[in-house]
N, C-alpha and C positions, 0 to 999 in steps of 0.2 A: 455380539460385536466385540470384537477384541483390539485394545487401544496398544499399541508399544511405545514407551520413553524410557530415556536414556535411564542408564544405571543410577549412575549421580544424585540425577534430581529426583529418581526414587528414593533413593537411600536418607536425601535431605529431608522430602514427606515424609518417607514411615520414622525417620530420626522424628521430628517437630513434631509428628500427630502422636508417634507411641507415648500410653499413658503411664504417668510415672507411679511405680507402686508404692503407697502407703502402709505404715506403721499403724496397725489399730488397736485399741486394747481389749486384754482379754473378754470384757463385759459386751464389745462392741460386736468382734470377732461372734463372740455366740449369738449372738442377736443375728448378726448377718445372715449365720449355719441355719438357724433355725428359720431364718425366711426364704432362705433357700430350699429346705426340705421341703416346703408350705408350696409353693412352687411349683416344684417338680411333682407334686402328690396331685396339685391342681390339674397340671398337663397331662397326667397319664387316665386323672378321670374323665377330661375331656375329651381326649385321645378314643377311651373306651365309648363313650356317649356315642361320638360321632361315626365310629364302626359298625355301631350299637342301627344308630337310626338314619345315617345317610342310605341303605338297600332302603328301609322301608319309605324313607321319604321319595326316592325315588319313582318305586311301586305305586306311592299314591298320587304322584305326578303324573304317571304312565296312565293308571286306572281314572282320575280327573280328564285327561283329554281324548281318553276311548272316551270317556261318557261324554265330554263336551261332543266332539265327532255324531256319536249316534244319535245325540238331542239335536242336532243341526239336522239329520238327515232325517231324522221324524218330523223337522218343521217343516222340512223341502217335498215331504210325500204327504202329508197329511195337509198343511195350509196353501203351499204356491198352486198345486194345479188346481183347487177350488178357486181361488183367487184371481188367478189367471183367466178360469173358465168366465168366470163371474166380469172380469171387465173386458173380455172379447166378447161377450154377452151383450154388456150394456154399451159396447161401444157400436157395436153389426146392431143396434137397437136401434140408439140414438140418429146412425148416419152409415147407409151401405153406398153411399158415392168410392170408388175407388182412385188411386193415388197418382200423382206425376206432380211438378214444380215448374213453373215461371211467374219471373215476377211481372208482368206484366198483368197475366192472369189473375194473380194475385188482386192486384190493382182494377181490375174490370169487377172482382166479386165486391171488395171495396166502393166502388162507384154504384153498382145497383143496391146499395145499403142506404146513398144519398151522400157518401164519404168525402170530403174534402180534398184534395191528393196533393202532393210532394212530388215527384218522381226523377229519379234521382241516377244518372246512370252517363258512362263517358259518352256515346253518340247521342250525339244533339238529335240527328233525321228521327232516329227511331223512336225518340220519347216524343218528337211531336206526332208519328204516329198513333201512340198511345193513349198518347192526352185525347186526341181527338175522338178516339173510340170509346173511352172514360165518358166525356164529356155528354155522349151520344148514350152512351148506357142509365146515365143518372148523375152524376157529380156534378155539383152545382159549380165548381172552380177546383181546376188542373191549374197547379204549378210547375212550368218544367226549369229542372234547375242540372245541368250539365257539370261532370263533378267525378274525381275519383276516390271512393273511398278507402283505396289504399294512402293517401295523403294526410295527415290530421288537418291541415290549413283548409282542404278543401271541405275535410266534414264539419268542421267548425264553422265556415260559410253558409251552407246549404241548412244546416239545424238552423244557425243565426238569422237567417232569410227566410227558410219555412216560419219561423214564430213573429217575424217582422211581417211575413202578409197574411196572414190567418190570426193570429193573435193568441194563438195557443196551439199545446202538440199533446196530439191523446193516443197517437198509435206508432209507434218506430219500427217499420219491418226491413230486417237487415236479413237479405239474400243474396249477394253479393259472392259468385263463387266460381273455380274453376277447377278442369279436371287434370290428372297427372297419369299417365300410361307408362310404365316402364319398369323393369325389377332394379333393387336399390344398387345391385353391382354392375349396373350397366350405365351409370350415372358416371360421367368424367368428370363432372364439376357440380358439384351439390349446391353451388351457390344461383344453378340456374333454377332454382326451385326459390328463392327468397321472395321471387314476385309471387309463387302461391300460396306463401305463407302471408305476405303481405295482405291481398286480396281473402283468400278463408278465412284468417283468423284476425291480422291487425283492422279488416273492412270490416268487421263486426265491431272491434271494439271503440275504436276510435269517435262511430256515430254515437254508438251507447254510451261512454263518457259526457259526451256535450250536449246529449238530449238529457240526460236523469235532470238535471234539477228545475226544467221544461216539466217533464211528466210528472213529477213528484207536485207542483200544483194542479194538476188535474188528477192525480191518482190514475196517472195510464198506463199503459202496456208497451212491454219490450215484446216482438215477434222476432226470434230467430231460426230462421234455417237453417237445419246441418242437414244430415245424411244419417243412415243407417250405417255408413261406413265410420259411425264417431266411436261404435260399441261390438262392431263384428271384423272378422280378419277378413279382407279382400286382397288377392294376391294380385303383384304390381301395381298395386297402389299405396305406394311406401309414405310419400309425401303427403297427397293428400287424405287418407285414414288420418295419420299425426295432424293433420290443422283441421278436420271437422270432431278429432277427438278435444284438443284444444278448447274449441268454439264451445261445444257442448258442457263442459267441465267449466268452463267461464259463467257460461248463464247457470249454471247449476247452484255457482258460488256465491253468484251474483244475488240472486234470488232469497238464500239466506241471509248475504247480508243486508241486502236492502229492506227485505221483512214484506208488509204491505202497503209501505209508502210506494211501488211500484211491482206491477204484475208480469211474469214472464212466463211466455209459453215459448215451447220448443218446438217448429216442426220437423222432424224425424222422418224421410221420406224415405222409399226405400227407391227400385228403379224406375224413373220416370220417365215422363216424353217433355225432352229438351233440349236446349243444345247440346249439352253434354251427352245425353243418351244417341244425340244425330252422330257422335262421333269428335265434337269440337272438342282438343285436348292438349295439352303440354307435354313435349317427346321431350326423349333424354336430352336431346339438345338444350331444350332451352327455348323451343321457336312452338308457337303455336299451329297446330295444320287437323285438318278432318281428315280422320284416317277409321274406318269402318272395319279395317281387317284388327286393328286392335280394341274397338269397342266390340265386337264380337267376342274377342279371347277372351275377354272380361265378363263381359254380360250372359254369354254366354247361350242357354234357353230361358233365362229367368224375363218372366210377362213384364213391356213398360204401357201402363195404364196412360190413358188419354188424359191431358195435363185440366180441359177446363173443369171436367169431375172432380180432380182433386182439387183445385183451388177454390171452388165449392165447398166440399168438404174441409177443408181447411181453413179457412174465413168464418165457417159456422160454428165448429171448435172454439174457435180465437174467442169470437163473440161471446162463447159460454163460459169462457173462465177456465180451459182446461190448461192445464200446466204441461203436458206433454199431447203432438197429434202425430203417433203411430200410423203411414200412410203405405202398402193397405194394410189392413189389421191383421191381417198373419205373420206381420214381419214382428209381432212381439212377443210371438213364438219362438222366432230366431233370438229375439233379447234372451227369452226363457234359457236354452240352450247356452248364449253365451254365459250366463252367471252358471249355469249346473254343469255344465260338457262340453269346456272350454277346450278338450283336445277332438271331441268330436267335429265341432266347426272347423276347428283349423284345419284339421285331416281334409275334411270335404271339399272346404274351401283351396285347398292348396290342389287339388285333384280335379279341378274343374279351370280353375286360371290360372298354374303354372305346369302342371304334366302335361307333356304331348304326346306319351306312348311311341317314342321313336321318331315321330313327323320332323323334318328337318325345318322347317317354319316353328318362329316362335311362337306366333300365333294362331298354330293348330294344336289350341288347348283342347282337354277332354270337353270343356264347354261348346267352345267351336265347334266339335266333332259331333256334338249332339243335336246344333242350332243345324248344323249343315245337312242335319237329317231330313229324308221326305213329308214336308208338309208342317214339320216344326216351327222352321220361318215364321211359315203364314199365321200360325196361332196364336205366336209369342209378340214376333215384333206388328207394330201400325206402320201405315203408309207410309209416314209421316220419316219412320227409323228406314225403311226400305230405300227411297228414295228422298235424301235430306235435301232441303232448300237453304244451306247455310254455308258462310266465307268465314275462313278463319281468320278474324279479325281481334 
């Protein structure tokens, strides 16, 4: 940075600041000479030292993080794939139900346990659906309480009213979600995305604030739902990857700091049968619509598992105290990959939901082009994804 002033009031500064020279006597004078020599003897050995041994400190810097590097890469070949093996072992042990998400579902495995219910969701028609299927399965009393948890007023209600008619809350499962289709530069207004930050990540936190000190006299459980999408790249899904990575990294935080006055599992789903997999999603616009030719591009050939298997398996989990429910269990294979060969997923991933190989559709992804293959369809997707029964609402 170079500053300019005028001549003048230069010349006044170095006039006022220059120091005036002193008269010393000879005894003083040599005293000075001699601490000066002291000095500059000092400087030239340090000068020498540092020539001396900044190469080699360097060298042992260089050689400290080859070795740090190779000892990482002996932990990653020798301990992860035993480890790994070892808990898709005891997990395919445990529980070979495979994976999908709804919360309703949810709520049915809940109620054949003898479970108490809350249910908590903006259409009124459909939770009295539920309640009544609940009711019929085993739960002795359905609450329906109509409510958006993107509101804090509203979840502050609905906790305050669940504990006003049950008398206590031992389980919080917040599922709460919606989907986002479109690449980040085809977005004219990013602010049309703030509802799916609201709903993914503030619908999670909002209930979990106003339940903890609920659960903390029961010593109960927070249940969160994210996605597989909280830990891997999925291409055109810019917004929502960002709010179930959010979610996931909250309960993660959460968990430490609450210790075990309150227990948190994660469920981690990978593609399921739901609405969202029917195709219900949030376009660049900003407007919610079912659109199939984009849930394709996406999804691609990857299998969505029948939703009541997984909420089986996922309820069973919960019950045992796991902290994380990888749904199906090969997708923590793909976690593996993302911590070790972070350019290999994104490579793949980018080559299955955004290349088209020339197709003038954006949604004739390389995925597309493989689902659209003979007989693929039928293996991958259920009826259920083939022919959806659902209004974007």
């Amino acid at each position: 940075m170079a500053v300019s002033m005028p001549s003048r009031l230069s010349t006044r500064l170095l006039h006022r600041t220059a120091p005036q020279r002193r008269i010393l006597p000879a005894s003083c004078r040599h005293i000075c000479n001699a601490g000066a020599q002291v000095r500059r003897r000092r400087d030239t050995h340090c000068k020498k030292y540092l020539s001396a041994r900044t190469p080699m400190t360097m060298l042992m810097g260089r050689l400290a993080g080859v070795a740090l590097q190779l000892a990482l890469a002996a932990l990653l070949v020798l301990f992860l794939p035993p480890y790994y093996v070892y808990r898709l072992t005891a997990s395919f042990l445990g529980s070979v139900f495979p994976d999908s998400v709804s919360g309703k579902h949810l709520a049915y495995e809940y109620a054949k346990r003898g479970a108490s219910l809350a249910l908590v969701a903006r259409r009124e028609a459909s939770l009295r659906e539920v309640a009544d299927h609940a009711s019929a399965l085993g739960s002795p009393s359905v609450l329906v309480l109509p409510a958006d948890v993107s509101k804090p007023d509203d979840c502050r209600k609905f906790i305050d009213d669940t504990v006003a008619y049950f008398g206590r809350l031992d389980h919080l499962v917040n599922n709460a979600s919606i989907w986002q289709v479109c690449k980040f530069q085809e977005v004219e207004d990013v602010n049309y995305f703030r509802t799916l930050m609201d709903i993914n990540f503030w619908g999670h936190v909002y209930p979990t604030r106003y339940a903890i000190p609920h659960l903390k006299k029961t010593h109960g459980r927070i249940v969160g739902v994210t996605s597989n999408s909280s830990y891997i790249f999925i291409g055109r899904n810019t917004f929502y990857n960002a709010s179930k990575a959010a979610a996931l990294n909250f309960y993660d935080t959460l968990r430490m700091e609450l210790g075990g006055e309150v227990r948190i599992t994660e469920i981690v789903p990978g593609v399921v049968e739901s609405e969202i997999t029917k195709g219900k999603m949030l376009t660049k616009e900003g407007e919610m619509k079912v659109d199939q030719d984009e849930r394709d591009a996406i999804l691609g050939p990857t299998p969505a598992e029948p939703v009541a298997a997984f909420a089986k398996t996922a309820v069973k989990d919960v019950c045992r105290g796991q902290r994380y429910v990888f749904e199906p269990r090969w997708y923590m294979a793909v976690y593996l990959f993302r911590v070790c060969f972070p350019e290999i997923l994104a490579w793949s991933s980018r080559l299955l939901t955004v290349k088209t190989l020339g197709r003038p559709a954006t949604t004739d992804t390389v995925g597309r082009q493989i689902l659209d293959m003979p007989g693929v369809r039928w293996l991958t997707q259920t009826a259920s994804l083939r022919s959806p029964e659902i209004q974007a609402r």
